[in-house]
C-alpha positions in Angstrom: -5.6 -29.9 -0.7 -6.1 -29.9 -4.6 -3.2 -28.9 -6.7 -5.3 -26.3 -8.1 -5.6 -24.1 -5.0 -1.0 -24.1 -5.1 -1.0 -23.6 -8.8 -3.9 -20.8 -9.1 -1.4 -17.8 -8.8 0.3 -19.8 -11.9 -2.8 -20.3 -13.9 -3.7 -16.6 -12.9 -0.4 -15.3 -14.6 -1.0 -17.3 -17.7 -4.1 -15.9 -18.3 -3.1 -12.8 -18.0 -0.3 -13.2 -20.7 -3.2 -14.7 -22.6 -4.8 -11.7 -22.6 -2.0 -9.4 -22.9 -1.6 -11.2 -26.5 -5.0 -10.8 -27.3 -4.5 -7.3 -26.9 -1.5 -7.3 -28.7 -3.2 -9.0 -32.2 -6.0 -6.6 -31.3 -3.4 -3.8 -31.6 -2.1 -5.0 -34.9 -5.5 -3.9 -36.7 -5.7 -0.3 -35.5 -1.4 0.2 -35.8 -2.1 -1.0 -39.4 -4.5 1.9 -39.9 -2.9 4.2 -37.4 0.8 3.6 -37.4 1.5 6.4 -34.7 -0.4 4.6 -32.0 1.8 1.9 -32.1 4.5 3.4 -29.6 0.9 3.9 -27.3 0.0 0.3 -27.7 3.1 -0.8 -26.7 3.3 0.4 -23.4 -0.5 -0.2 -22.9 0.6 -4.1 -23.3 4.0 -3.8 -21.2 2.2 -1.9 -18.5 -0.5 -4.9 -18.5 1.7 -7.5 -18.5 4.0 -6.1 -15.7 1.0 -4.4 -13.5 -1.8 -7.1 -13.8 1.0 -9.9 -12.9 2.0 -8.0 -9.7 -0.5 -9.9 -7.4 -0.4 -13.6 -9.0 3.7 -12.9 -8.6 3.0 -12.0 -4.6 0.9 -14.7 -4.3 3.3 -17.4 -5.8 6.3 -16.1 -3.7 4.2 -16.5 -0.5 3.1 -19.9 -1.8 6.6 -21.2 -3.0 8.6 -20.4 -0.1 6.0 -22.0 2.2 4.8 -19.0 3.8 1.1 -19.3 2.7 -0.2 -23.0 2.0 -3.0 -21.9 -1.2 -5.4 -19.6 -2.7 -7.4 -20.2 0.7 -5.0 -18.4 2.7 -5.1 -15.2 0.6 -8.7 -15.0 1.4 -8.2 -14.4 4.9 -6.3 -11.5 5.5 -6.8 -10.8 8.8 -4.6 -13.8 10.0 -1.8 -11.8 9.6 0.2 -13.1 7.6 2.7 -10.4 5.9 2.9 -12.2 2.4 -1.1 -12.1 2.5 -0.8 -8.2 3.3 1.4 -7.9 1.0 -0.7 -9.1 -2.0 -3.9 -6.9 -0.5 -1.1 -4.2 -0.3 -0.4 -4.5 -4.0 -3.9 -4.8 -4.9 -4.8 -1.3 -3.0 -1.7 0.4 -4.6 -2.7 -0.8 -8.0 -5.8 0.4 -7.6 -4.8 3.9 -6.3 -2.4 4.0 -9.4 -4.7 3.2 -11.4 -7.4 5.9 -10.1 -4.7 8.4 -10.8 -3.9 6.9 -14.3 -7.6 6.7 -15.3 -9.0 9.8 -13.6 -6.6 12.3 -13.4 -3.5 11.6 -15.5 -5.4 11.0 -19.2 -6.0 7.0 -18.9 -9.6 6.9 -19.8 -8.5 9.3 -22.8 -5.9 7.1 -23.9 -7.8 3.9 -23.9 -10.0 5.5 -26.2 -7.5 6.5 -28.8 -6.5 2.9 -28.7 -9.3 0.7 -29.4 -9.1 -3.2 -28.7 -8.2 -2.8 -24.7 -12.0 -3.4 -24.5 -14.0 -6.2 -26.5 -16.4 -3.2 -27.6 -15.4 -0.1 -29.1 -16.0 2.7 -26.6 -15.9 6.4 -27.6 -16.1 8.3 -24.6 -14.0 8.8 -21.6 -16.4 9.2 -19.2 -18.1 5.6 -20.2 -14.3 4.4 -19.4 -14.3 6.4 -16.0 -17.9 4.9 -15.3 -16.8 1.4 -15.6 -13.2 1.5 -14.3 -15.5 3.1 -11.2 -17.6 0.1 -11.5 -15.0 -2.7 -11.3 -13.2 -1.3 -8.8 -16.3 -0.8 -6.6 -16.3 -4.6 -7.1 -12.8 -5.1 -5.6 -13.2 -3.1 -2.8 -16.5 -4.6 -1.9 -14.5 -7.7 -2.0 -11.8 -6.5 0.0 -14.4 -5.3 2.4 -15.7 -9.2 2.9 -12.7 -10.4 2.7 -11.2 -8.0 5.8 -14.7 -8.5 8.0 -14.9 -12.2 7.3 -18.2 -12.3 5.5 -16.4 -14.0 2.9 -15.9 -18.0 3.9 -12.6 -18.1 4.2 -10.2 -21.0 4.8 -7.8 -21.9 8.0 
């Protein structure tokens, strides 16, 4: 089996802190301008880091303590296996969080009054809404494959 298919949920967390830091310098020019954002920014990049990590950290537990073999087995959920539930688990409650965030709690607001969490400059909430609703419609079609096994998926 290559190495990359153990190490993925590894490579998946580092570029995710890779990102989280290009947000950050990102951040810099608009707290320069906008000093009172910066308490805003702040959490934007904690919540990243800790939220978008969740799944790569389920995935490595399930793959360090021998429980899941690779990446392969987390694209096969119906096996059964709790520590693959567990990261489609996460996934679904992230998403539902986020829903909440975006849609009803001010998130698509907020994004906006921080530029930089996108590489273009949006201005309006309801673009945010429209492509959060995008991407996740991506996921869960994904999901869906993944659960009927129209998605190849290994052992």
């Amino acid at each position: 089996m290559p190495i990359i298919e153990k190490i993925f949920w590894l490579m998946a967390i580092g570029f995710t802190c890779v990102n989280a830091f290009i947000l950050r310098s990102r951040a810099k020019a608009q707290i320069a301008r906008n000093p009172e954002l910066e308490e805003g920014y702040d959490k934007l990049f904690k919540g990243y880091l800790i939220f978008m990590n969740l799944p790569w950290l389920m995935m490595g537990i399930g793959i360090i303590l021998g429980r899941a073999e690779s990446l392969v087995d987390y694209t096969n959920p119906r096996v059964g296996n709790p520590y693959v539930i567990a990261f489609h688990l996460v996934l679904v409650v992230l998403w539902a969080l986020t829903i909440f965030w975006i849609y009803l709690g001010g998130g698509a607001e907020f994004l906006v009054r921080h530029p930089g969490a996108f590489n273009h400059d949006i201005q309006s909430p309801l673009v945010v809404k429209l492509l959060f609703a995008l991407m996740l419609f991506g996921g869960v079609i994904g999901e869906i494959l993944m659960w009927t096994r129209m998605v190849p998926a290994g052992r």
